[in-house]
C-alpha positions in Angstrom: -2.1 -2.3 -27.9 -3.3 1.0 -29.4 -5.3 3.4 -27.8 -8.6 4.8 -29.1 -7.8 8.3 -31.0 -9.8 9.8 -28.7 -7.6 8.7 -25.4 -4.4 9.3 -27.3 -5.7 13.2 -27.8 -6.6 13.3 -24.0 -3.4 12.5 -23.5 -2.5 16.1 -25.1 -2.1 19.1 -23.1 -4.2 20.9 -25.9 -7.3 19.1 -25.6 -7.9 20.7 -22.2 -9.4 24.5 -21.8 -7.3 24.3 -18.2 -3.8 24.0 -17.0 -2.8 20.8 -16.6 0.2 18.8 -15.7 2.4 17.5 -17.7 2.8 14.4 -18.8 -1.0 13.6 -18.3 -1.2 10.3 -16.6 -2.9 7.3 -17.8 -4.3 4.8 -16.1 -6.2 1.5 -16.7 -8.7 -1.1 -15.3 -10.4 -3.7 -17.8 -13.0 -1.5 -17.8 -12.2 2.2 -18.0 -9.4 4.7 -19.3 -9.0 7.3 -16.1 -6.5 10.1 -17.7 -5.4 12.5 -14.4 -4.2 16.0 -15.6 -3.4 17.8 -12.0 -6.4 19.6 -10.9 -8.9 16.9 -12.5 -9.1 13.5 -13.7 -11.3 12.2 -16.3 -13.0 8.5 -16.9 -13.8 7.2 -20.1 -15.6 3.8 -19.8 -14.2 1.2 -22.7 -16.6 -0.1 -25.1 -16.4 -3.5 -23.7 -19.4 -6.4 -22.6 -18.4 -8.7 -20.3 -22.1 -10.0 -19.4 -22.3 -8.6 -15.9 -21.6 -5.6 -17.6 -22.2 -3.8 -20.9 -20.8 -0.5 -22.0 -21.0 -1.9 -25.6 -23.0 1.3 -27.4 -22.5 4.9 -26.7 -26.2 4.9 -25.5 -25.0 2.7 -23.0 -21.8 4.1 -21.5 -23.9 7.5 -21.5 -26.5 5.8 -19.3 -24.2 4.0 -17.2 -21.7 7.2 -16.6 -25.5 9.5 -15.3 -25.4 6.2 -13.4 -21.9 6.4 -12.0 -22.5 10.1 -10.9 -25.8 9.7 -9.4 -25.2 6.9 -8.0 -22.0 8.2 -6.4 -23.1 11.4 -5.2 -24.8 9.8 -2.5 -21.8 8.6 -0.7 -18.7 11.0 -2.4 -20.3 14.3 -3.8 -17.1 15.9 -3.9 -15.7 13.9 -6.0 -18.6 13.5 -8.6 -18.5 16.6 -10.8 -20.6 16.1 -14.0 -21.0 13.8 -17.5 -19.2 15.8 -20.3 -20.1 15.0 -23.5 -17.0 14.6 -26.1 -17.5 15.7 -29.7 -15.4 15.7 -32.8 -14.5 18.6 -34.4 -12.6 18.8 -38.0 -10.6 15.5 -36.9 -10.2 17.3 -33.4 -11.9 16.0 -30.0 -13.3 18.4 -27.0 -15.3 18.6 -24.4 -18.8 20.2 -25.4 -20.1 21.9 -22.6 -23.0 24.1 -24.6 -24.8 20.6 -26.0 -24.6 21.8 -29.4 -22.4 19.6 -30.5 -23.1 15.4 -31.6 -21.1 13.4 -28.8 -18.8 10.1 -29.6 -18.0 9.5 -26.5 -18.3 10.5 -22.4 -16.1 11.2 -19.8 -17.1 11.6 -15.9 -15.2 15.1 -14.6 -13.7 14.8 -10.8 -11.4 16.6 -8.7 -8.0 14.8 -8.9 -6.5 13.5 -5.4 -3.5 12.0 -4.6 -2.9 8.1 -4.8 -1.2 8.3 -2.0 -4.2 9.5 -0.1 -6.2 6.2 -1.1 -7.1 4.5 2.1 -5.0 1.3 0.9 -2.0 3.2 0.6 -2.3 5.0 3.9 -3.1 1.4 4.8 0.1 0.2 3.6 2.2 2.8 5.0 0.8 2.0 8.4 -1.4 5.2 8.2 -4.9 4.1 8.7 -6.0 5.1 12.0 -9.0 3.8 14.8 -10.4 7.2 14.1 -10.8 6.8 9.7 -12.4 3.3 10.2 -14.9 5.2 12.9 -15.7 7.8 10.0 -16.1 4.9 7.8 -18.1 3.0 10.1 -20.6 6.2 10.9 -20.9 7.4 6.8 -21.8 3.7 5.8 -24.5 3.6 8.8 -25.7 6.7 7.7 -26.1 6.0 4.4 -27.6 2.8 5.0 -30.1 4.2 6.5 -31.5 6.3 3.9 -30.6 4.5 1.1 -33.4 3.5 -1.6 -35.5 0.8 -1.3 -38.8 -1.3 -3.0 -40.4 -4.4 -4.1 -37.6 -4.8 -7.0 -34.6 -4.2 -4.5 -35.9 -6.0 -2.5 -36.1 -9.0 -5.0 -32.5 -9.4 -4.5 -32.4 -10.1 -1.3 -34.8 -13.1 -1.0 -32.8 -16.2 0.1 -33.6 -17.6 -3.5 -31.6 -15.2 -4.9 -28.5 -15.0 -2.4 -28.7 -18.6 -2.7 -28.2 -18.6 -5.7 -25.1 -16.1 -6.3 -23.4 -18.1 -3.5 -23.9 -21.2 -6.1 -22.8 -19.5 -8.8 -19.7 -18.9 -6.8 -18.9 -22.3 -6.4 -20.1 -23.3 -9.9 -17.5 -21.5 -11.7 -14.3 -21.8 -9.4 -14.6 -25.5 -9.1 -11.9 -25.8 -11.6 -9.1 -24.1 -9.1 -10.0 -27.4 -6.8 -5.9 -29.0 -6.5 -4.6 -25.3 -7.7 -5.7 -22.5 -5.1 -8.3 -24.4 -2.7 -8.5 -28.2 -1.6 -11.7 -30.4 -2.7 -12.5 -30.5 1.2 -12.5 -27.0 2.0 -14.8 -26.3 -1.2 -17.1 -29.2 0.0 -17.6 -27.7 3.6 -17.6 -24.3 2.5 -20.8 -25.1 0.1 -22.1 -27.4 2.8 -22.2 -24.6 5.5 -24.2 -22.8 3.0 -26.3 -25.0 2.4 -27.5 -25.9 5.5 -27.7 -22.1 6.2 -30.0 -21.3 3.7 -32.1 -24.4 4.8 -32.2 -23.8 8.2 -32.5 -19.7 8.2 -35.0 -19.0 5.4 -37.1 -16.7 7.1 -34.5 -14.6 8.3 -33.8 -13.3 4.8 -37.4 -12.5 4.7 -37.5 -11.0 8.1 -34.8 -8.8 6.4 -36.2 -7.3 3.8 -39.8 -7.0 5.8 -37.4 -4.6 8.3 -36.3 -2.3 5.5 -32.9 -3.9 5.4 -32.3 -4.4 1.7 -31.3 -1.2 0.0 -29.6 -0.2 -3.3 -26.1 -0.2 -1.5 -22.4 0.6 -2.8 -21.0 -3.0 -3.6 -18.2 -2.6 -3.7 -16.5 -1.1 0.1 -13.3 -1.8 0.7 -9.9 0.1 1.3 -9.1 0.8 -2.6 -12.7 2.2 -3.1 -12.5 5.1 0.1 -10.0 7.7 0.1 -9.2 11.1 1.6 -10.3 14.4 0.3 -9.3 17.6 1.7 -9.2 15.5 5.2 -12.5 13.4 4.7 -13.2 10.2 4.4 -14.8 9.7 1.0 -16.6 6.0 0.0 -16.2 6.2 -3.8 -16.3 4.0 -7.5 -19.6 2.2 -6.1 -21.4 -0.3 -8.5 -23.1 1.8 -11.3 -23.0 -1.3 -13.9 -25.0 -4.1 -12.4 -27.5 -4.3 -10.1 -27.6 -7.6 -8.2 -24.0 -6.5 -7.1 -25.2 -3.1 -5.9 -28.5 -4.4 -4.2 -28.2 -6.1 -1.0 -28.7 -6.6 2.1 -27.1 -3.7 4.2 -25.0 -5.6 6.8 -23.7 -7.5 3.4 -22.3 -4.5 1.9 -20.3 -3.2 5.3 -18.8 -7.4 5.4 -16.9 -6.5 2.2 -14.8 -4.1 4.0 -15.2 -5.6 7.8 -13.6 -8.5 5.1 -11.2 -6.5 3.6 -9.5 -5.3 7.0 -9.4 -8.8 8.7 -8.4 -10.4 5.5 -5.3 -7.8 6.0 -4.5 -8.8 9.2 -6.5 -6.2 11.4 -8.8 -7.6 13.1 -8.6 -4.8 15.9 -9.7 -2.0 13.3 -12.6 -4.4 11.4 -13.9 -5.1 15.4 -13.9 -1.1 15.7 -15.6 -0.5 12.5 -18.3 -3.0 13.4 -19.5 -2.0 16.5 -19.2 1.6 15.4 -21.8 0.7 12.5 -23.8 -1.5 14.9 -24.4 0.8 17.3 -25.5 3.5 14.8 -27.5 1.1 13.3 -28.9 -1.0 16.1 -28.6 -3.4 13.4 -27.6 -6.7 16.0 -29.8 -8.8 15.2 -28.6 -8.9 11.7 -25.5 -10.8 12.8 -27.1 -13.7 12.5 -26.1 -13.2 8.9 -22.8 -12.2 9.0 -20.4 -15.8 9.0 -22.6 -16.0 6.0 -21.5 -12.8 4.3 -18.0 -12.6 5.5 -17.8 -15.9 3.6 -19.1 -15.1 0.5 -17.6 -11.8 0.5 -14.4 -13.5 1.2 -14.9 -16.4 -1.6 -15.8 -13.8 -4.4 -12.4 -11.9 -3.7 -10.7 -15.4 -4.2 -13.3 -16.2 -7.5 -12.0 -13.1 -9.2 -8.2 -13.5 -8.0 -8.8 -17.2 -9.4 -9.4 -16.0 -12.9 -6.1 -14.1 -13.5 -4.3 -17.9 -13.6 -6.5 -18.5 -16.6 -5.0 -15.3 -18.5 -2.4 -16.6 -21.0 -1.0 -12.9 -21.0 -0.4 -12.7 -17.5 3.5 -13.2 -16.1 4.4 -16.5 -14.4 5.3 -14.5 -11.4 1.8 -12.5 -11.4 0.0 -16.1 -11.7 1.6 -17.2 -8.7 1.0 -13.9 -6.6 -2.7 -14.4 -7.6 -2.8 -18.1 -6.7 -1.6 -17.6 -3.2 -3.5 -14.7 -2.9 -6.5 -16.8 -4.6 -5.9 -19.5 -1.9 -5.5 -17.3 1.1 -9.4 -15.8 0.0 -10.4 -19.7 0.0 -9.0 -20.0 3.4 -10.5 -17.4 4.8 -13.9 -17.9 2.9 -13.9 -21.1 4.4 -12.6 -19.9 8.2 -15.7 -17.8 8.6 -17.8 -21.1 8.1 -16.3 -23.1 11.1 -18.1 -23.0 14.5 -17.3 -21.0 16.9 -18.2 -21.0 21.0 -19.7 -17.8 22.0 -18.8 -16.0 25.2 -21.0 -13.1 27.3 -18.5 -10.3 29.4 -20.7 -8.6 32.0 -19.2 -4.9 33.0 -19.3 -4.3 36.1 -18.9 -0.5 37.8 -20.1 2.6 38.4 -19.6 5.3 36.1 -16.0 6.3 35.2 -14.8 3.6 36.3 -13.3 2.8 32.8 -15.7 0.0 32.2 -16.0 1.1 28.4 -12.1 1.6 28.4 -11.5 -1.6 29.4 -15.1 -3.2 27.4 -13.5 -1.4 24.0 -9.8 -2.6 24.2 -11.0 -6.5 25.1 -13.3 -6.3 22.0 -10.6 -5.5 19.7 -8.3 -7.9 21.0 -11.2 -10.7 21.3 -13.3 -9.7 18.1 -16.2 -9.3 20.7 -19.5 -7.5 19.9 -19.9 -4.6 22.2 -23.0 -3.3 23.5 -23.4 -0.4 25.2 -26.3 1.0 27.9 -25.7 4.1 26.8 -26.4 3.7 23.3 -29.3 0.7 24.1 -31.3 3.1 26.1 -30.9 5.7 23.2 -31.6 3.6 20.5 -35.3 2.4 22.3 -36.2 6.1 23.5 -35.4 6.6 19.3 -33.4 9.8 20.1 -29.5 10.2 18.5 -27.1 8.8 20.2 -25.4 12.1 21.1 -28.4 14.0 21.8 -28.3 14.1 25.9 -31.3 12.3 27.4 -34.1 13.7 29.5 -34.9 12.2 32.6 -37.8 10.3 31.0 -35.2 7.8 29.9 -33.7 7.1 33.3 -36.8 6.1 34.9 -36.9 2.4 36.5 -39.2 0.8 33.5 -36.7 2.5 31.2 -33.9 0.9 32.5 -35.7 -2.2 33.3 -36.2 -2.0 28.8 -32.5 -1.5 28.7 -31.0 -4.5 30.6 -33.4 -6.7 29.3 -32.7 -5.8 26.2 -29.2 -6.4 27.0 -29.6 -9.5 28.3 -31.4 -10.4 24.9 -29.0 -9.8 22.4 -26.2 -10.4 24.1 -27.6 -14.5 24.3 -28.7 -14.0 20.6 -25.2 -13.8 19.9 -23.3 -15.7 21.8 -25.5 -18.6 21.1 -24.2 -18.3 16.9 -20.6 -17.9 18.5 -19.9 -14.3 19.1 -18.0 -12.8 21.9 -20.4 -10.3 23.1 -19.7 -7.7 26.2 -22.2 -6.0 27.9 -21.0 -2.8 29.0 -23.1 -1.0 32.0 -23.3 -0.4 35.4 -24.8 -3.9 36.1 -25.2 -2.4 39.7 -27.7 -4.4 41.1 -27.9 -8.4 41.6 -30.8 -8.7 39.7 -29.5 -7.1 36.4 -26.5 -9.2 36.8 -28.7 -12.1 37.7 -30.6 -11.9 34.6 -27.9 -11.3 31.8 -26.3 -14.7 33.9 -29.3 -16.8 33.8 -30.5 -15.8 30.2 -26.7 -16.8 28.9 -26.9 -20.3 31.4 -29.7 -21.4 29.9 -28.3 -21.6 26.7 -25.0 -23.1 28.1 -22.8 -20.0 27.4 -20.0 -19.0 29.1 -20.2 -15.6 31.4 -17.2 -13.6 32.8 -17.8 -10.6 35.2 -15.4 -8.0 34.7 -15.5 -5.5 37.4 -13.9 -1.9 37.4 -13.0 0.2 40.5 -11.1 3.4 40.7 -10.2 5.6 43.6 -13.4 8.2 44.3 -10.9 11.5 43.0 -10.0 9.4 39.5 -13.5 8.9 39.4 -14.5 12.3 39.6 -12.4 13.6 37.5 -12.6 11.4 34.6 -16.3 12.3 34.6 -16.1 16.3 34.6 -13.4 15.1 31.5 -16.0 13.8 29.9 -18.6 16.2 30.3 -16.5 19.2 29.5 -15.4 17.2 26.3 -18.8 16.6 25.6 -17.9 13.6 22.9 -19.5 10.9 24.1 -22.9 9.4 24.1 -22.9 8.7 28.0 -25.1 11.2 30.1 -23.6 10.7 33.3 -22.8 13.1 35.6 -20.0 13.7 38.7 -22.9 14.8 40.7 -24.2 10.9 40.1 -21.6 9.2 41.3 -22.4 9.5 45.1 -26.1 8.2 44.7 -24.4 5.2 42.6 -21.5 4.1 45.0 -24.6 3.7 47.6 -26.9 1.3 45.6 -24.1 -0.6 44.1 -24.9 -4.2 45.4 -22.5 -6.0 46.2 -21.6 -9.6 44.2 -22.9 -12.8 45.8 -21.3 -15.7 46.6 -21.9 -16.9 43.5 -21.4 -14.1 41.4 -17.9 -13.9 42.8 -16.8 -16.9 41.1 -17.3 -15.0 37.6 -15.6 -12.1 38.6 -12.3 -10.6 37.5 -11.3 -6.9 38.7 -10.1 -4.8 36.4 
């Protein structure tokens, strides 16, 4: 297949007023020409209209590349340099960068990085470490947060509308019933969501009432973030349609909590979660998320599902995409099956590697961890590592703080969440309460408790504070006054209790 004139003479050293290097590369996606010549790379959008998107007219490839950079800039500035007009000049193209000239086409300018520095490469070569999916975790939160939002955003997060792109969903892959999913697992997939929508209306309302719906990314996942210059950068967001783009918050971090479990790590999508969450103190929001994971999940195996229809495509390709198709359905479907929720009490004075031990069995048990630390923070409304004054340490404070605990961590475990409490849990009564809220719902509790000799202790707390990394405000001059009032467990207490 030909390429446009004007590609083939971006393809030419001489078209460029910079060095470049040589031979310019060339790459393609359905919807855009991306032409990488060392120190930049250059995206031309195709004149195509595939309904949920149109970059038919120049008008509109103009509007939608402003789009793309603006858009963009909120997550990835670095990598978003500016729209360059391209105009035609006796039978040669350029770039006209005085706006004299007529344009015939656009192209979006950005630094060129390596494609080996794209987050699912360094995920495939075993790269991708606890610490990028932290960054990820605390630059989505962030942006979240201050993301734009009003009555016509908002519109797309009604129940009516997610209802109906979940719908739409099943509509049009009911034909791949017998080739990539079963009848069965289609029918309880669309009957979980049913019976969500039914029975959870006015949380989606509840949702948009708490600022929650915001003109998001859409499109998060490991081939859409990449290094630059050592930073994570969240690029290549949705520019071209906006129900895609506007969304519920917690909907557009499932794509890539999605993403990583659909790629076997679970460890590193639990330690994304919580680090979002606990910027966010977005808990109660999980409600939602089977929900999301699922449709995330089923829209990845929708657009796989297409490629078997593509009489172009190589028998060998077809049948990469149909078990990759089915393994989406599978996992779509997974998210919709119930699950018995748990509550872990920490137990311990401080440094007694309670949130060592809290951390590692969340990763391993794909628990929800919630932290005193960050609780009693997040209700005093100061950052979580600015340290705390002794106004949040008083008895009502921390009276706010358990019970807050206590709270969410039965709100979750009663939708099927593993959910550890991590704090001191000193006293019978805090312990008694977090116990008696998850009884009452018929949820299983576990007491961890952590000891360490007084000098381990000690020491792991001037660490701490001479590291100054951490959100916990605790000091080795503490410890003595919290070894006395630590109560010990009761008789009953003692038959939920594991030492760690």
């Amino acid at each position: 297949m030909s390429l446009p004139p004007v590609i083939e003479q971006m393809l030419s050293p001489d078209f460029y007023a910079h060095p470049v290097t040589e031979p310019i590369q060339l790459l393609q996606t359905h919807i855009s020409f991306v032409l990488l010549t060392g120190s930049y790379a250059y995206k031309v959008k195709k004149p195509m209209n595939f309904g949920f998107l149109d970059f038919s007219t120049l008008e509109k490839r103009k509007y939608f590349c402003e789009e793309e950079l603006r858009l963009n800039r909120r997550l990835a500035p670095d990598l978003y340099l500016s729209v360059l007009p391209i105009i035609e000049t006796d039978g040669k193209y350029h770039f006209d960068k005085t706006g004299a000239g007529i344009p015939v086409e656009y192209a979006i300018a950005m630094p060129e990085f390596s494609q080996e520095d794209l987050l699912i490469e360094v995920f495939a070569s075993g790269r991708l470490t606890v610490d990028h999916v932290k960054q990820i975790g605390e630059q989505l939160a962030v942006f979240h947060q201050s993301a734009e939002t009003n009555d016509h955003i908002n519109s797309f997060g009604t129940a009516e509308a997610v209802r109906a792109v979940a719908n739409d969903n099943y509509a049009s892959t009911e034909k791949y019933v017998g080739i990539a999913q079963t009848q069965e697992q289609l029918d309880q997939t669309r009957a979980y969501t049913e019976k969500f929508f039914a029975e959870n209306a006015s949380v989606f309302s509840d949702r948009i009432a708490k600022g929650k719906v915001r003109e998001c990314h859409g499109d998060v996942h490991l081939k859409n973030i990449c290094l630059y210059r050592g930073q994570i950068q969240i690029f290549d967001c949705i520019e071209f349609n906006e129900p895609f783009r506007n969304s519920d918050v917690l909907y557009d971090a499932a794509f890539l909590l999605m993403d990583l479990q659909f790629r076997g790590r679970r460890d590193l999508a639990n330690i994304f979660l919580n680090t979002y969450l606990e910027r966010t103190d977005d808990y109660e929001g999980l409600v939602l998320l089977p929900l999301q994971l699922s449709m995330r999940a089923y829209v990845r195996a929708k657009v796989t599902s297409f490629l078997l229809d593509d009489p172009n495509i190589p028998a060998d390709v077809k049948a990469s995409a149909q078990s990759e198709a089915s393994a989406y359905y599978k996992l779509a479907w997974e998210y919709t099956q119930p699950k018995e929720g748990k509550l872990i009490v920490m137990s311990g004075v401080s440094g007694s590697g309670k949130s060592t031990t809290a951390k590692a069995i969340a990763s391993e048990q794909d628990a929800i961890y919630l932290r005193s630390d960050a609780i009693r923070k997040q209700i005093a409304g100061i950052g979580l590592m600015e340290r705390g004054s002794d106004d949040i340490y008083t008895p009502e404070m921390t009276a706010k703080t358990y019970a807050r605990l206590a709270e969410l961590g039965a709100l979750l475990a009663s939708k099927g969440f593993t959910v550890i409490l991590d704090a001191k849990y000193d006293r019978i009564s805090l312990r008694g309460q977090a116990i008696a809220t998850a009884k009452a719902q018929n949820i299983p509790v576990e007491i961890i408790y952590c000891t360490a000799p007084v000098e381990v202790l000690e020491q792991r707390l001037r660490d701490r504070s001479a590291a100054n990394n951490d959100i916990a405000d605790a000091t080795v001059e503490l410890l003595a006054s919290q070894q006395a009032a630590f109560e010990d467990f009761t008789t009953e207490e003692l038959v939920l209790v594991k030492k760690s």
